[in-house]
C-alpha positions as CSV (number, residue, x, y, z in Angstrom):
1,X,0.0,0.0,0.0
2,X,1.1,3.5,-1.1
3,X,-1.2,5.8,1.7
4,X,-1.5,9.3,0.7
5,X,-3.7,12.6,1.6
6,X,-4.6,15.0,-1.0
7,X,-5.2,18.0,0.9
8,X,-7.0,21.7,-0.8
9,X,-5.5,24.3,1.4
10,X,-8.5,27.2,1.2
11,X,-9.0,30.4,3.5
12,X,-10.1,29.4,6.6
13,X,-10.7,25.5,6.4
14,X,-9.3,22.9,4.2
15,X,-10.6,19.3,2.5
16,X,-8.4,16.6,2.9
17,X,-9.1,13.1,1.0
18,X,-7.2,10.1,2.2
19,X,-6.4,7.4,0.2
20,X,-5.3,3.6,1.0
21,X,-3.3,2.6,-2.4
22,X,-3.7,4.4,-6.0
23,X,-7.4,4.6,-6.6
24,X,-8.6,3.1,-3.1
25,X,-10.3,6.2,-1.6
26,X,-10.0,5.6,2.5
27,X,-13.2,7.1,4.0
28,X,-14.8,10.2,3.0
29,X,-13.5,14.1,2.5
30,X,-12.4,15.3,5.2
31,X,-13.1,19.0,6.3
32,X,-11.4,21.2,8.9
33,X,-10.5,24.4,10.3
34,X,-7.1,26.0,10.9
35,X,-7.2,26.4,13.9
36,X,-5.7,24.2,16.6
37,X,-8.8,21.9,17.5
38,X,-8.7,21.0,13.0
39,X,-5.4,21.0,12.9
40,X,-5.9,18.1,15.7
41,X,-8.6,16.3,14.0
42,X,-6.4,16.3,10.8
43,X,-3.4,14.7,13.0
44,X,-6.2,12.0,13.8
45,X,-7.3,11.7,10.4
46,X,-4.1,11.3,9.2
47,X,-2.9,8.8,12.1
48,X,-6.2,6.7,11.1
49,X,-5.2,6.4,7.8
50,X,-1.4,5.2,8.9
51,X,-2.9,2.5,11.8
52,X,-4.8,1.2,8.7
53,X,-2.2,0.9,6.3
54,X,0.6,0.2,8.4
55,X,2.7,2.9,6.7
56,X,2.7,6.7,7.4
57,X,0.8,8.7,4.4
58,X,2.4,11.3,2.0
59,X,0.7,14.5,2.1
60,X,0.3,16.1,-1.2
């Protein structure tokens, strides 16, 4: 498996997609604030992903 996170860095919040190998979407998108609380919940979201896969996710 190849884990990665295609993140959309907008004003104010972004959307993050995980995926589990090329073309295996992991869950659904992913929205949060930038603030410390999303920043947080993305951290969780991203360690999720890496408990699943067994390999720590690129972030693109």
């Amino acid at each position: 498996m190849n884990p990665v996170i295609g993140l959309d860095v907008s004003k104010g919040e972004s959307h993050a997609q995980a995926f589990a190998d090329r073309g295996t979407p992991y869950g659904k998108i992913f929205c949060f604030n930038h603030d410390l609380d999303g920043l947080a919940s993305f951290l969780r979201y991203a360690q999720d992903l890496e408990s699943f896969t067994g390999k720590r996710a690129a972030v693109v």
